[in-house]
C-alpha positions as CSV (number, residue, x, y, z in Angstrom):
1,X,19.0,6.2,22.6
2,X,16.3,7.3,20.5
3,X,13.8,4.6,19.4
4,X,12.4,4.8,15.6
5,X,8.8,5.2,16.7
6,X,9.9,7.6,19.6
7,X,11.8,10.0,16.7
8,X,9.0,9.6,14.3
9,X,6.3,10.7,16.9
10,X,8.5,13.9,17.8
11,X,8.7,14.1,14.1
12,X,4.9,13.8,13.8
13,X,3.8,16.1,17.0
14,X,5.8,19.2,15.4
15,X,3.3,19.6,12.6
16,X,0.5,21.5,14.1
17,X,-2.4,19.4,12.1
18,X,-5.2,20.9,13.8
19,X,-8.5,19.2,12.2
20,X,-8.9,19.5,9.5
21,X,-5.2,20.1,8.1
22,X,-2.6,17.7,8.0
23,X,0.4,20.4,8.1
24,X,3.1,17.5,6.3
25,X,2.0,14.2,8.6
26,X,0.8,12.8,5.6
27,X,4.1,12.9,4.0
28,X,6.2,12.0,6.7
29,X,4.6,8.8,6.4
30,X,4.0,8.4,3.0
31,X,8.0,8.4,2.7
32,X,8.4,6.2,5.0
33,X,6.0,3.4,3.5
34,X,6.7,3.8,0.2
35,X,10.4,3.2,1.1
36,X,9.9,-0.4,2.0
37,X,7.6,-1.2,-0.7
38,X,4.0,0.0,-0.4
39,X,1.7,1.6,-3.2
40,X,0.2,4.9,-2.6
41,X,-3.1,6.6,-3.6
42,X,-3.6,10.6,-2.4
43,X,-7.4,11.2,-1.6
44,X,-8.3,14.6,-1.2
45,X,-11.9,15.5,-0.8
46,X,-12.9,19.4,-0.4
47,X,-10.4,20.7,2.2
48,X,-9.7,17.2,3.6
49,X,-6.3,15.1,2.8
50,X,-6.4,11.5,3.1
51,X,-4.3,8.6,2.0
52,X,-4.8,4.8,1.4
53,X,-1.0,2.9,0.8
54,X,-1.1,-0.7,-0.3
55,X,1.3,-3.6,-0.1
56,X,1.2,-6.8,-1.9
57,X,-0.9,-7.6,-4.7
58,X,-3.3,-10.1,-3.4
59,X,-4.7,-12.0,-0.8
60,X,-6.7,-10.5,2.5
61,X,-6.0,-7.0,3.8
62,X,-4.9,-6.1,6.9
63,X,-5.1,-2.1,7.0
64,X,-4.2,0.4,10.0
65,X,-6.3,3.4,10.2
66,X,-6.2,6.7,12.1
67,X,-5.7,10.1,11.5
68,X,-3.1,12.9,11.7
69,X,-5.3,15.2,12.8
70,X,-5.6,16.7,16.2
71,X,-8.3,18.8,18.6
72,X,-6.8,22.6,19.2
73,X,-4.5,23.2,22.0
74,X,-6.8,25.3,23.7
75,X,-5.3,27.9,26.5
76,X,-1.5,27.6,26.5
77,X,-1.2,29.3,29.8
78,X,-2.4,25.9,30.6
79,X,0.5,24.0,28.8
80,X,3.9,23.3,30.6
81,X,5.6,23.2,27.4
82,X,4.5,24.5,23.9
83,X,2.0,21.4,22.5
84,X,3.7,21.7,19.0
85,X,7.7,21.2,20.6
86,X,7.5,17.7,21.9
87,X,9.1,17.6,25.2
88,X,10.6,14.3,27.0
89,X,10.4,14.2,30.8
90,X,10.9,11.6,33.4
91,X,9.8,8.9,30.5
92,X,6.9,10.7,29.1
93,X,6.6,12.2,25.3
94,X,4.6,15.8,26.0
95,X,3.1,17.2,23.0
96,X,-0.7,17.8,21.2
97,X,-1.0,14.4,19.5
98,X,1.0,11.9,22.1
99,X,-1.6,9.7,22.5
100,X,-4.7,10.9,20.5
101,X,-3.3,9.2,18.1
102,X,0.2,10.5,16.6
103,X,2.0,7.7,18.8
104,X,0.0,5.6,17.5
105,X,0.6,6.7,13.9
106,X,4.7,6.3,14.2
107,X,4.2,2.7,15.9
108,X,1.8,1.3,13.2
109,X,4.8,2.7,10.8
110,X,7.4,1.5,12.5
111,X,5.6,-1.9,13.0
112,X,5.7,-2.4,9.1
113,X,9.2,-1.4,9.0
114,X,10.5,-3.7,11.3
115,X,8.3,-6.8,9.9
116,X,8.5,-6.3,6.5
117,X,12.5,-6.5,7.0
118,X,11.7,-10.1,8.5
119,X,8.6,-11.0,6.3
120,X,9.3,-9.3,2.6
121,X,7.4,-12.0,1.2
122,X,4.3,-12.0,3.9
123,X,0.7,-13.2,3.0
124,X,-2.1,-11.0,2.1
125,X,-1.7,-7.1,1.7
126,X,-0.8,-4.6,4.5
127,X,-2.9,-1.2,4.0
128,X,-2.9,2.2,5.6
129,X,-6.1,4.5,5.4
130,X,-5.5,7.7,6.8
131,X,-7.2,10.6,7.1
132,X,-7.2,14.5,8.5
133,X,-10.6,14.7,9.2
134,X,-11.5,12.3,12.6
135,X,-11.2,15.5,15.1
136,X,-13.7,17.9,13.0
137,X,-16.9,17.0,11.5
138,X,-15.7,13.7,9.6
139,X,-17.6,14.0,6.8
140,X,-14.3,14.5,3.9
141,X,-12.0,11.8,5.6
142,X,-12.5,7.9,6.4
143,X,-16.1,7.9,5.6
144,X,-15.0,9.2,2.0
145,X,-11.7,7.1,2.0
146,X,-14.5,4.0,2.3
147,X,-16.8,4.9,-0.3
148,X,-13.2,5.0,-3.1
149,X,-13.1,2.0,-1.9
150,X,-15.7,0.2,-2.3
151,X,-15.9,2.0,-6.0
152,X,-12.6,-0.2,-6.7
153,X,-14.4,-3.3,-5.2
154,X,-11.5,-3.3,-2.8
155,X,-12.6,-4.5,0.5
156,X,-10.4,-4.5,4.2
157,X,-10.6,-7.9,5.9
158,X,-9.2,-6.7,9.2
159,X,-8.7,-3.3,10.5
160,X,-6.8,-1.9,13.6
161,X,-7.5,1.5,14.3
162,X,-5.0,3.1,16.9
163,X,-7.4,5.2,19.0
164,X,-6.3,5.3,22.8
165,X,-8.0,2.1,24.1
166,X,-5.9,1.4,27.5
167,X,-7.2,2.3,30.4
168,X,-4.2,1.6,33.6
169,X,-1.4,-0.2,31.2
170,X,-0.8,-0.5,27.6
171,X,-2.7,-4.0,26.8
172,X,-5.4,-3.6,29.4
173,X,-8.2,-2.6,26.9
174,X,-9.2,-3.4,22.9
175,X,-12.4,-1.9,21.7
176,X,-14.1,-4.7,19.6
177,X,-17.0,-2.1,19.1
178,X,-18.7,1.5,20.2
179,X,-21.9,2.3,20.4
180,X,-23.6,3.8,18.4
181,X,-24.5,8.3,18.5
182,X,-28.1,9.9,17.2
183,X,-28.5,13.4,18.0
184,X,-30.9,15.5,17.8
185,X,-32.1,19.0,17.9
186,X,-36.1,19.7,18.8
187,X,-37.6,23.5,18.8
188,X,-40.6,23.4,21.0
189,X,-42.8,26.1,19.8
190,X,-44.5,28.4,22.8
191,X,-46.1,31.4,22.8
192,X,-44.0,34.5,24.1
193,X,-45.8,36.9,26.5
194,X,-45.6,38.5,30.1
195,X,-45.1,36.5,32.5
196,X,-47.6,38.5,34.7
197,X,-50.1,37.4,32.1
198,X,-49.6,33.9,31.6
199,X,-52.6,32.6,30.9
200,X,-52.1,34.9,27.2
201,X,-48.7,33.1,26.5
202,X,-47.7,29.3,26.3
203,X,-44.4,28.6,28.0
204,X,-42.2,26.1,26.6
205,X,-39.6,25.2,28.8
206,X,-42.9,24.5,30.8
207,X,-44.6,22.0,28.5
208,X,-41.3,20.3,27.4
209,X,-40.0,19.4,30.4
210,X,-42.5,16.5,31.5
211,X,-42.0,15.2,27.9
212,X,-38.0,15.3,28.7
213,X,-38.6,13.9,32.2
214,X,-40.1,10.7,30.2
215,X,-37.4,10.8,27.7
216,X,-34.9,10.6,30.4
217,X,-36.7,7.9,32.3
218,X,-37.5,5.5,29.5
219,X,-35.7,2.1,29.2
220,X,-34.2,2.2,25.7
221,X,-33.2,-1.9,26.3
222,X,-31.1,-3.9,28.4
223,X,-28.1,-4.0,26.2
224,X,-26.0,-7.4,26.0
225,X,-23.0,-9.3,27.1
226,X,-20.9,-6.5,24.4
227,X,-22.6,-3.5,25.0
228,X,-24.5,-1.3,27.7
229,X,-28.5,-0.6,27.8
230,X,-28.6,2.8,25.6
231,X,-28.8,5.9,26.9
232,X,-30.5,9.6,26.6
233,X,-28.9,12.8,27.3
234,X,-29.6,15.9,27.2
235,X,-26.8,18.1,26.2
236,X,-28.3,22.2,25.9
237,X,-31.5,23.5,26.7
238,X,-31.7,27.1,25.6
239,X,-34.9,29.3,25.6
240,X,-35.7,32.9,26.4
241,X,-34.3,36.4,25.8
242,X,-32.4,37.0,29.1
243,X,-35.1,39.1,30.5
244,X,-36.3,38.0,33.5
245,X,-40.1,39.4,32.8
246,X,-40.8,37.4,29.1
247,X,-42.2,34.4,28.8
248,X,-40.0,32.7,26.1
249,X,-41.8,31.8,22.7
250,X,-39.6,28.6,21.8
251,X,-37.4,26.3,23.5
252,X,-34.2,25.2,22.1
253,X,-32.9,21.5,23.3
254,X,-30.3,19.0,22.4
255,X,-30.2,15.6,23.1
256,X,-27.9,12.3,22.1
257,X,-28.6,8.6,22.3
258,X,-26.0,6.4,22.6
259,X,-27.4,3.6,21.4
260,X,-26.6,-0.5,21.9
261,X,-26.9,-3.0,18.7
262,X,-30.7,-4.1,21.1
263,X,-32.4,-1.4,18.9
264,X,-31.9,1.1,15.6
265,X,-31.9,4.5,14.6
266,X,-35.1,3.8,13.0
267,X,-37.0,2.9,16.5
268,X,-35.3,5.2,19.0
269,X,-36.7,8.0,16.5
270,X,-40.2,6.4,16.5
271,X,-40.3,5.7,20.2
272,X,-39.2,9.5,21.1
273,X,-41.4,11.1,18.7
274,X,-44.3,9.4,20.4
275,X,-43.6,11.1,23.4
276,X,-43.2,13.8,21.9
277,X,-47.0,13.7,20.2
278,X,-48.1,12.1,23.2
279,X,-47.4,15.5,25.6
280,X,-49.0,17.1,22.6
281,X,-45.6,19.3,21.8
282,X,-45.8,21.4,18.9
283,X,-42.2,21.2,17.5
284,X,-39.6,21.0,14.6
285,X,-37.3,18.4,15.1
286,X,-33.6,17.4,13.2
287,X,-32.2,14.2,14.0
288,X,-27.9,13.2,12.9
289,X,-27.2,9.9,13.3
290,X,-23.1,10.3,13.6
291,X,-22.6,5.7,13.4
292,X,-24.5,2.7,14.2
293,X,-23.0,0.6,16.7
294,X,-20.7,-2.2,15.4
295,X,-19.2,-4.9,16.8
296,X,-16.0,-7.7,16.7
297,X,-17.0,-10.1,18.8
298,X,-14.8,-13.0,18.0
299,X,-12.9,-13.8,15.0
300,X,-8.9,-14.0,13.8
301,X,-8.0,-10.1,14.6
302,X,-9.6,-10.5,18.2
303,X,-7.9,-13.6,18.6
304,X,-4.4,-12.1,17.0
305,X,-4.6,-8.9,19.4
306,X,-5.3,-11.2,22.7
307,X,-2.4,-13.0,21.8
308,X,0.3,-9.9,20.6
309,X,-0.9,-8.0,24.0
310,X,0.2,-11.5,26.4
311,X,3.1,-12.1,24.4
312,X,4.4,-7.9,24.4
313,X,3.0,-7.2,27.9
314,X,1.8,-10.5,29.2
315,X,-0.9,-9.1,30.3
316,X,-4.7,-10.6,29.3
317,X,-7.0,-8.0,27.7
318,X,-10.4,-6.6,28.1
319,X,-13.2,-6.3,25.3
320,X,-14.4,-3.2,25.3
321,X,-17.5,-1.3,24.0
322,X,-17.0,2.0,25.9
323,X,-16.6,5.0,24.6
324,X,-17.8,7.4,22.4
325,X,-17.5,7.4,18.5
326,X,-14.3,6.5,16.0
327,X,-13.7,6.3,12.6
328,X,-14.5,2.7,12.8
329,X,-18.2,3.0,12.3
330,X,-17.2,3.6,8.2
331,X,-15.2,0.6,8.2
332,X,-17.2,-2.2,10.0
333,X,-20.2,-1.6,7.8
334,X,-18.3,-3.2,4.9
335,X,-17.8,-6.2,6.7
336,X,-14.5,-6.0,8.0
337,X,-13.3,-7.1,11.4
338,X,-12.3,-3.8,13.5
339,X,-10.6,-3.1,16.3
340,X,-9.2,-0.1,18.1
341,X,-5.7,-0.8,20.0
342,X,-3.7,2.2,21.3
343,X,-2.3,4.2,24.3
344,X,-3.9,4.6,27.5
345,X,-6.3,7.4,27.1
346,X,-5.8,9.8,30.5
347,X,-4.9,12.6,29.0
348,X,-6.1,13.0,25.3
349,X,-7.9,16.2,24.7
350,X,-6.0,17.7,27.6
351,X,-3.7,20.2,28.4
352,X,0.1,18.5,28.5
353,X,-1.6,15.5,26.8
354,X,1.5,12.9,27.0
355,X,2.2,9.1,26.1
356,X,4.5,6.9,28.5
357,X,8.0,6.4,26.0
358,X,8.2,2.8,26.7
359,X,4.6,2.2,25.8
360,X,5.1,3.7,22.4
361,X,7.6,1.0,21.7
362,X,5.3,-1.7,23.3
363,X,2.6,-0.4,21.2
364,X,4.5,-0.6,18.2
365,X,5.6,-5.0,18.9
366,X,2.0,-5.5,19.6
367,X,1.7,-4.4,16.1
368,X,4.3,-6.0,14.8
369,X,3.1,-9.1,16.2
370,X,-0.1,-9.2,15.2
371,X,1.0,-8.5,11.6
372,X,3.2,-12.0,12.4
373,X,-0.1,-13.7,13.4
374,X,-2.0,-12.9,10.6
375,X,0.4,-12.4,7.8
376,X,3.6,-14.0,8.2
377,X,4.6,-16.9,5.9
């Protein structure tokens, strides 16, 4: 037999919602939630749609985020099946979406469904915030959805975000925080000549690299018991015009810090821009800080998760920092308690992305139960 959160994820998968369009996700759900009693407000900002659904007039709020969107299907010569037709094999949903985070989407649904039949009267308020616009650039969707509000001095106590957390078994892994993600891009201006005449140029890539070697060998910090020492990467280096005769005139490079709650934004800027000066570069530089690291390191949803995931899978749970970035660098900022519980993550992103049946179910009485934890009367 078909499961409820199994149908609605098949239902769910078929809408290609490739970021930043929600293709009819957002109503799929919508129907479903205002059936059983919840409130809803349609957010659209520039070519971005959104939703935040309310249940219960008072009290604290325990909202599930995520987002319909997904990353394109890339070569379908590369697909066994079609990523918009979900496809069931040998106990595995196929489909763009399975685990990253449309699974996740129908559980959190069917979660509500099956307690509010138990708990019509709960405590508190059950929320939803989602969004088409986590895949893409993220600048129309959560971050948006946060700043309405806050405008209605409305304010999320607790927040599960289904991102795919699970490493080896549903259970195995909550995030209670990510790191946080500055990029940059630096021009290192050069002097373009022949490169038989070098002493009448100035070669960039030359008189950046000893500045990136120092970059890359610098100790950001140590990190903590939650999180790992930052790091630096570099992630492009262009320069030149493909001739193999021309010394370039500027040097194009890209770099990203992932970066621990040990230091800020503020200082990794000021500490790179000294080495910068002190190789005596002359350059342009853009920094984008995409989050600041947050962090859930103990507190009623923690404790709620640990004990859904032992008493669904009976398993014990790992904290978890790893990663890279989610929608829940909006939410935390306001105060509210966050945490990321979903699939295992093998295959998002991937060709014949898929998410185990079974687990889908799981997934969805882990939810369940932690609504019972925090909520039920």
């Amino acid at each position: 037999m078909t499961s409820a959160t199994l149908q609605l994820a098949c239902d769910l998968i078929r809408k290609a919602s490739i970021t930043p369009e929600d293709d009819g996700c957002q109503p799929l759900m919508i129907e479903r939630l205002t059936a059983i009693g919840f409130k809803i407000e349609n957010l659209r900002f520039d070519d971005v749609d959104n939703f935040w659904a309310i249940r219960g007039d008072r009290g604290p709020i325990l909202a599930f985020a995520g987002h319909t969107d997904v990353v394109p299907s890339g070569d379908l010569k590369r697909w066994d099946t079609p990523p918009f037709e979900p496809t069931i094999k040998d106990g595995m949903l196929y489909g763009r979406g399975a685990a990253d985070m449309k699974g996740s989407l129908a559980a959190m649904v069917t979660a509500c469904e099956n307690f509010i039949a138990q708990h019509s009267n709960h405590k508190g308020r059950i929320a939803f915030l989602i969004t088409s616009d986590e895949e893409g650039i993220a600048a129309n969707g959560t971050v948006k959805v946060i700043e309405w509000l806050e405008q209605q001095n409305e304010k999320i106590t607790w927040c599960l975000v289904g991102e795919p957390s699970c490493t080896h078994k549903l259970g195995d892994t909550i995030k209670n925080g990510r790191r946080g993600s500055l990029g940059c891009e630096l021009t290192v201006k050069g002097k373009q000549g022949h490169v038989a005449y070098p002493h009448l140029a100035k070669n960039p890539i030359h008189m950046v690299s000893p500045a990136l070697a120092e970059l890359a060998a610098e100790q950001w910090d140590n990190g903590n018991e939650f999180f790992p020492a930052t790091s630096f990467q570099v992630s492009n280096i262009n320069s030149g015009t493909g001739a193999t005769n021309v010394i370039p005139g500027e040097a194009h490079i890209v770099f990203n810090f992932r970066f621990s709650t040990e230091t800020t934004d503020s200082e990794l800027k000021a500490r790179a821009e000294a080495i910068l000066k002190k190789h005596q570069l002359d350059y342009d530089i853009h920094w984008h800080l995409s989050g600041q690291p947050f962090l859930t390191a103990a507190g009623d949803l923690v404790d709620a998760a640990v004990n859904a995931i032992k008493k669904v899978a009976n398993i014990e749970t790992e904290l978890s920092t790893s990663g890279g970035t989610s929608d829940g660098r909006f939410i935390a900022p306001t105060g509210a308690q966050v945490l990321e519980l979903g699939p295992l993550n093998a295959t998002i992103h991937q060709a014949n992305e898929s998410v185990s049946i079974k687990d889908l179910d799981s997934l969805s009485e882990m939810y369940q139960q932690i609504l019972i934890e925090l909520l039920a009367n």
